[in-house]
C-alpha positions in Angstrom: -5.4 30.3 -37.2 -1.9 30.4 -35.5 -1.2 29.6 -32.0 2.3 30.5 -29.8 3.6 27.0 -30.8 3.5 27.9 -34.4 5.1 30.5 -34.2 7.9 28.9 -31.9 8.2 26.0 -34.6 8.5 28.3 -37.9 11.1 30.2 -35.7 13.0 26.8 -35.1 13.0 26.0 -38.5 14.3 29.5 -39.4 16.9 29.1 -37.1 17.7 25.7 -37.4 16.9 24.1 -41.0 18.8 20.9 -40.0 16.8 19.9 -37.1 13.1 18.4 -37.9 11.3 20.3 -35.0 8.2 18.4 -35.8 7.4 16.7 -32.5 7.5 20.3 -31.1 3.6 20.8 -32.9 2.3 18.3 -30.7 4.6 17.4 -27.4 4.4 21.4 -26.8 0.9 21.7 -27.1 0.8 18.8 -24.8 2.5 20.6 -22.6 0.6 24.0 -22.3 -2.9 22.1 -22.3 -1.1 20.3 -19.0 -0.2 23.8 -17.6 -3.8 24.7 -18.4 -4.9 21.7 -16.6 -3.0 22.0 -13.7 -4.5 25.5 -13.0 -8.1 24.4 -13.7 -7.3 20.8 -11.4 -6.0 23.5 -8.3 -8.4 25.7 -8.7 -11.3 23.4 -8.4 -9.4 22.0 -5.9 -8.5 24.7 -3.5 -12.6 25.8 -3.8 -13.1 22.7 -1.9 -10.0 24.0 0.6 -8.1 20.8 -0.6 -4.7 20.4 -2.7 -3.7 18.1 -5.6 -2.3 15.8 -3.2 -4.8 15.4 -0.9 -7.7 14.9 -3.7 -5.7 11.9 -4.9 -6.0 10.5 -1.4 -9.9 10.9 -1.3 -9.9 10.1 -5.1 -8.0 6.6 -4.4 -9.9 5.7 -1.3 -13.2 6.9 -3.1 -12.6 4.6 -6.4 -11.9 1.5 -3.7 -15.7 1.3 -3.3 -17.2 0.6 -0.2 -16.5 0.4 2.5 -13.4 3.4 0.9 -10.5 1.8 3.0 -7.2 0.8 1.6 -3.4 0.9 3.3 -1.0 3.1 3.2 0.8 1.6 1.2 -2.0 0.7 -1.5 -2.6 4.7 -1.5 1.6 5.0 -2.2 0.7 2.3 -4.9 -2.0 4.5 -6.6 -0.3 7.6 -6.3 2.8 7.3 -6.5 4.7 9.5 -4.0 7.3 8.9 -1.0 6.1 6.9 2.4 6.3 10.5 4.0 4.7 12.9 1.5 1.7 10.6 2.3 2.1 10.3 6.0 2.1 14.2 5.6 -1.1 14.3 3.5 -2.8 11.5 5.5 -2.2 13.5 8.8 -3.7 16.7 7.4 -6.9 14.8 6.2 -7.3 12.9 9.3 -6.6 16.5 11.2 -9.9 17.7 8.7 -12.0 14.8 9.3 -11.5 14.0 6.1 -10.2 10.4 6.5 -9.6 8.2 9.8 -6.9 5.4 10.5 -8.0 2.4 11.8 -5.9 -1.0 12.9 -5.8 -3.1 10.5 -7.6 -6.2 11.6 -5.0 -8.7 9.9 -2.1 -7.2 11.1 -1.8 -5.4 14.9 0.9 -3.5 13.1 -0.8 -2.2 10.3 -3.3 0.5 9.6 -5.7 1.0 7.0 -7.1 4.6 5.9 -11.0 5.0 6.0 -12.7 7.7 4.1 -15.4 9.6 6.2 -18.4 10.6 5.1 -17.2 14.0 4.8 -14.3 12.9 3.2 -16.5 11.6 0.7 -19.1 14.5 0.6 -16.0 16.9 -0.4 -13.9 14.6 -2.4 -17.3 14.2 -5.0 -17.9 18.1 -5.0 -14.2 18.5 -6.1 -14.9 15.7 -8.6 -17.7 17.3 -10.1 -16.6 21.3 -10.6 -12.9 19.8 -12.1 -15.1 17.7 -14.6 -17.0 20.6 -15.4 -13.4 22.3 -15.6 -12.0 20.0 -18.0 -15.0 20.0 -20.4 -14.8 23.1 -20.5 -11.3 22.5 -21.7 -12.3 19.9 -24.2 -15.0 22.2 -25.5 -13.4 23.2 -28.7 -13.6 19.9 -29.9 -16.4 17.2 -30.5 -17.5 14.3 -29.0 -15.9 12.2 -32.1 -12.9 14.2 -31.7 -12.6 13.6 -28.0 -12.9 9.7 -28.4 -10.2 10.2 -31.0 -7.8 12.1 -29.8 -8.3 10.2 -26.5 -7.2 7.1 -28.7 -3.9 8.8 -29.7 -2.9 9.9 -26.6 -3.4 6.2 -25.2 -1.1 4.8 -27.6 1.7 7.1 -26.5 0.9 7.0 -23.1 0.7 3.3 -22.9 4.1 2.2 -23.3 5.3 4.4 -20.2 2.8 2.7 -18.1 3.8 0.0 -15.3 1.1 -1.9 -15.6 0.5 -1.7 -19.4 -2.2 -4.2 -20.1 -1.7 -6.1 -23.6 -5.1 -7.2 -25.9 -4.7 -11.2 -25.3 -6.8 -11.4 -28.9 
Protein backbone atom coordinates (compact mmCIF):
# COMPACT_ATOMS: atom_id res chain seq x y z
CA UNK A 1 0.00 0.00 0.00
CA UNK A 2 1.37 3.47 -1.28
CA UNK A 3 0.51 6.75 0.08
CA UNK A 4 1.09 10.50 -1.63
CA UNK A 5 4.50 10.64 0.27
CA UNK A 6 5.72 7.65 -1.50
CA UNK A 7 5.13 8.67 -4.44
CA UNK A 8 6.68 12.16 -3.74
CA UNK A 9 9.90 10.31 -2.37
CA UNK A 10 10.44 7.80 -5.38
CA UNK A 11 9.85 11.00 -7.53
CA UNK A 12 12.81 12.71 -5.47
CA UNK A 13 14.97 10.08 -5.88
CA UNK A 14 14.28 9.96 -9.67
CA UNK A 15 14.96 13.37 -9.87
CA UNK A 16 17.60 13.70 -7.66
CA UNK A 17 19.84 10.44 -7.01
CA UNK A 18 22.37 12.56 -5.04
CA UNK A 19 20.20 13.70 -2.38
CA UNK A 20 19.12 10.98 0.44
CA UNK A 21 15.41 12.12 0.59
CA UNK A 22 14.91 9.76 3.51
CA UNK A 23 13.72 12.03 6.21
CA UNK A 24 11.01 13.09 3.74
CA UNK A 25 9.11 9.25 4.70
CA UNK A 26 8.56 10.36 8.00
CA UNK A 27 8.89 14.45 8.63
CA UNK A 28 6.22 14.66 5.67
CA UNK A 29 3.94 12.30 7.00
CA UNK A 30 4.35 14.21 10.18
CA UNK A 31 3.30 16.90 8.54
CA UNK A 32 -0.02 15.91 6.84
CA UNK A 33 -1.09 13.87 10.08
CA UNK A 34 -0.69 17.68 11.68
CA UNK A 35 -2.79 19.16 8.78
CA UNK A 36 -5.23 16.38 9.57
CA UNK A 37 -5.10 17.28 13.15
CA UNK A 38 -5.51 20.80 12.86
CA UNK A 39 -8.83 20.26 10.94
CA UNK A 40 -10.17 17.62 13.45
CA UNK A 41 -8.79 20.12 16.66
CA UNK A 42 -10.99 23.31 14.81
CA UNK A 43 -13.65 21.38 14.08
CA UNK A 44 -14.36 20.03 17.45
CA UNK A 45 -13.56 23.31 18.39
CA UNK A 46 -15.79 25.62 16.52
CA UNK A 47 -18.82 22.86 17.58
CA UNK A 48 -18.33 24.28 20.90
CA UNK A 49 -18.35 28.02 19.07
CA UNK A 50 -14.65 28.37 20.43
CA UNK A 51 -11.19 28.70 18.43
CA UNK A 52 -7.81 27.05 18.97
CA UNK A 53 -6.77 29.92 20.85
CA UNK A 54 -9.30 30.31 23.09
CA UNK A 55 -9.43 26.40 24.08
CA UNK A 56 -5.89 26.68 25.14
CA UNK A 57 -6.98 29.45 27.58
CA UNK A 58 -9.78 27.17 29.20
CA UNK A 59 -7.44 24.20 28.61
CA UNK A 60 -4.49 26.02 30.71
CA UNK A 61 -6.82 27.42 33.36
CA UNK A 62 -8.66 23.93 33.51
CA UNK A 63 -5.28 21.83 34.03
CA UNK A 64 -4.41 24.51 37.09
CA UNK A 65 -7.01 22.61 39.19
CA UNK A 66 -9.06 24.26 41.46
CA UNK A 67 -9.86 26.78 42.17
CA UNK A 68 -8.84 27.23 37.64
CA UNK A 69 -7.10 30.72 38.26
CA UNK A 70 -3.68 31.61 36.98
CA UNK A 71 -2.21 35.21 35.54
CA UNK A 72 -1.89 36.44 32.58
CA UNK A 73 1.20 35.91 32.32
CA UNK A 74 1.31 32.18 33.58
CA UNK A 75 -1.44 31.65 30.55
CA UNK A 76 1.43 33.50 28.08
CA UNK A 77 3.81 30.96 29.83
CA UNK A 78 1.72 27.90 28.87
CA UNK A 79 0.75 28.98 25.61
CA UNK A 80 3.11 30.66 24.20
CA UNK A 81 1.83 33.69 22.31
CA UNK A 82 2.23 37.69 22.46
CA UNK A 83 0.95 39.80 25.75
CA UNK A 84 -1.84 41.10 23.22
CA UNK A 85 -2.95 37.96 21.22
CA UNK A 86 -3.97 36.95 24.89
CA UNK A 87 -5.45 40.15 26.06
CA UNK A 88 -7.47 39.64 22.72
CA UNK A 89 -8.53 36.13 23.57
CA UNK A 90 -8.98 36.83 27.31
CA UNK A 91 -11.45 39.76 26.37
CA UNK A 92 -13.49 37.58 24.12
CA UNK A 93 -13.87 34.80 26.84
CA UNK A 94 -14.58 37.13 29.56
CA UNK A 95 -17.23 38.97 26.90
CA UNK A 96 -18.80 34.95 26.72
CA UNK A 97 -18.77 34.32 30.29
CA UNK A 98 -16.34 32.08 29.76
CA UNK A 99 -13.65 33.26 32.14
CA UNK A 100 -13.68 36.46 34.64
CA UNK A 101 -10.62 38.73 35.84
CA UNK A 102 -10.33 39.26 39.23
CA UNK A 103 -7.57 41.56 41.31
CA UNK A 104 -5.07 39.75 42.22
CA UNK A 105 -4.90 39.75 45.97
CA UNK A 106 -0.96 39.96 46.26
CA UNK A 107 -0.58 42.66 43.97
CA UNK A 108 -3.36 45.77 43.57
CA UNK A 109 -1.81 45.87 40.07
CA UNK A 110 -2.21 42.51 38.98
CA UNK A 111 -5.00 40.36 37.80
CA UNK A 112 -5.59 36.84 37.78
CA UNK A 113 -7.96 34.94 35.11
CA UNK A 114 -10.80 32.67 36.80
CA UNK A 115 -12.48 29.99 34.83
CA UNK A 116 -16.37 29.99 35.23
CA UNK A 117 -18.33 27.27 35.51
CA UNK A 118 -19.32 27.65 32.09
CA UNK A 119 -16.09 28.13 31.06
CA UNK A 120 -15.43 24.88 32.44
CA UNK A 121 -18.68 23.09 31.27
CA UNK A 122 -17.61 24.03 27.50
CA UNK A 123 -13.89 23.74 27.74
CA UNK A 124 -14.58 19.72 28.91
CA UNK A 125 -17.28 19.15 26.03
CA UNK A 126 -14.52 20.39 23.59
CA UNK A 127 -12.06 18.16 25.38
CA UNK A 128 -14.04 15.20 25.04
CA UNK A 129 -15.36 15.24 21.04
CA UNK A 130 -11.41 16.26 20.02
CA UNK A 131 -10.34 13.10 22.05
CA UNK A 132 -12.78 11.17 20.32
CA UNK A 133 -11.38 13.02 17.12
CA UNK A 134 -7.89 12.07 17.57
CA UNK A 135 -8.70 8.33 18.25
CA UNK A 136 -10.27 8.23 15.65
CA UNK A 137 -7.08 9.42 14.09
CA UNK A 138 -4.95 6.88 15.84
CA UNK A 139 -7.40 4.18 14.87
CA UNK A 140 -5.29 2.50 12.35
CA UNK A 141 -2.93 1.52 14.68
CA UNK A 142 -2.85 -0.51 18.15
CA UNK A 143 -2.66 0.26 21.50
CA UNK A 144 1.14 -1.21 21.49
CA UNK A 145 1.76 0.84 18.50
CA UNK A 146 0.44 4.00 19.97
CA UNK A 147 2.66 3.61 23.12
CA UNK A 148 5.38 3.08 20.60
CA UNK A 149 5.27 5.44 18.30
CA UNK A 150 4.39 7.86 21.04
CA UNK A 151 8.00 6.87 22.43
CA UNK A 152 9.56 7.96 19.08
CA UNK A 153 8.09 10.96 18.71
CA UNK A 154 9.18 11.96 22.35
CA UNK A 155 12.61 11.52 21.63
CA UNK A 156 12.58 13.93 18.70
CA UNK A 157 10.40 16.26 20.26
CA UNK A 158 12.32 16.41 23.41
CA UNK A 159 15.35 18.15 22.55
CA UNK A 160 13.28 21.32 21.15
CA UNK A 161 11.55 21.52 24.37
CA UNK A 162 12.40 24.52 27.00
CA UNK A 163 11.90 22.78 29.72
CA UNK A 164 13.28 19.37 28.76
CA UNK A 165 13.33 17.31 31.92
CA UNK A 166 16.52 14.90 32.08
CA UNK A 167 16.20 11.03 33.90
CA UNK A 168 18.44 11.96 37.16
CA UNK A 169 18.99 7.84 37.26
Amino acid sequence: MQDEVDRLVAAWRRERPDLDVGPFEVLSRLTRLARHLDRARRTAFAEHGLEVGEFDVLAALRRAGDPYVLSPGQLLAQTLVTSGTMTNRIDRLEERGLVQRRPDPSDRRGVHVRLTQQGKQRGDAALADLLDRERELLAGLTPKQQDALSALLRQLVIPFEPTAQTDPA
